[in-house]
Residue, then its C-alpha position, 0 to 999 in steps of 0.5 A: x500500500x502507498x502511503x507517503x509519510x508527507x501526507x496525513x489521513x482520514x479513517x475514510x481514505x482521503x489524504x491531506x496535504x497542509x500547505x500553510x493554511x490550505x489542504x489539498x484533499x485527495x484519496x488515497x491509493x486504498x480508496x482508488x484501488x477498492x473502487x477500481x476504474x473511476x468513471x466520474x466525479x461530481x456533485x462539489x460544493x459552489x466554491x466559496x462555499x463553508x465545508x466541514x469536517x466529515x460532510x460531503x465534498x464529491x461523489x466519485x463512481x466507479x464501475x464497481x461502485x458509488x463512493x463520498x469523498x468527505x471534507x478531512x478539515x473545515x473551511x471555504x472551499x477554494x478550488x476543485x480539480x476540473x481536470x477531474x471531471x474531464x479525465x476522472x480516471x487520474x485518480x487511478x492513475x496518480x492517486x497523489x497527484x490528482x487532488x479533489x479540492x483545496x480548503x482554506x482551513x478555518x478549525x486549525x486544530x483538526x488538522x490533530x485529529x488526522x492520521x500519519x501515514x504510519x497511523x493509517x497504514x496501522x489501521x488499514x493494512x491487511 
């Protein structure tokens, strides 16, 4: 399993890269490989718009099935990744790489609550 050490995570399988006051969100590797091939991605908050932790930010299909992408902190969603909605499959492809969306961070200690990449692995690895 593919988990870098630079990231951290939620229990739901999206990674979380802190850049000062923003984190990128994207899933992990995990996530991609149980969905298999990603055939879509939809339905994100406007941007601007308040998320919080644990609620809804996308929907990802697969053919083998229908996932949530979950907000990992709270905050004003700053950017989704249009390249998403377009060539969804590079989340198979580059599941690091290809982020979901970028939050300005307005609960700074919930980034505490957020997995190390040996935590995660902890938790999940077969």
């Amino acid at each position: 399993m593919n988990v870098p050490s630079t990231l951290k995570y939620t229990k739901t399988h999206e990674w979380v890269k802190i850049e000062g006051n923003t984190a990128v969100i994207g899933i992990t590797d995990h996530a991609q490989h149980e969905l298999t091939d990603i055939v879509y991605i939809d339905d994100f908050p406007d941007i601007g718009s308040s998320v919080e932790k644990g609620k809804i930010i996308a929907i990802i299909e697969s053919v083998k099935a229908v996932a949530e992408v979950y907000a990992a902190v709270s905050g004003e969603l700053l950017a989704i990744n249009a390249d998403l909605e377009k060539s969804p499959e590079l989340l198979n492809k580059a599941p690091y790489d290809a982020w979901i969306a970028k939050v300005k961070i307005t609960k700074p200690d919930e980034i505490n609550g957020l997995l190390s990449a040996d935590g995660y692995k902890k938790e999940f690895s077969p």
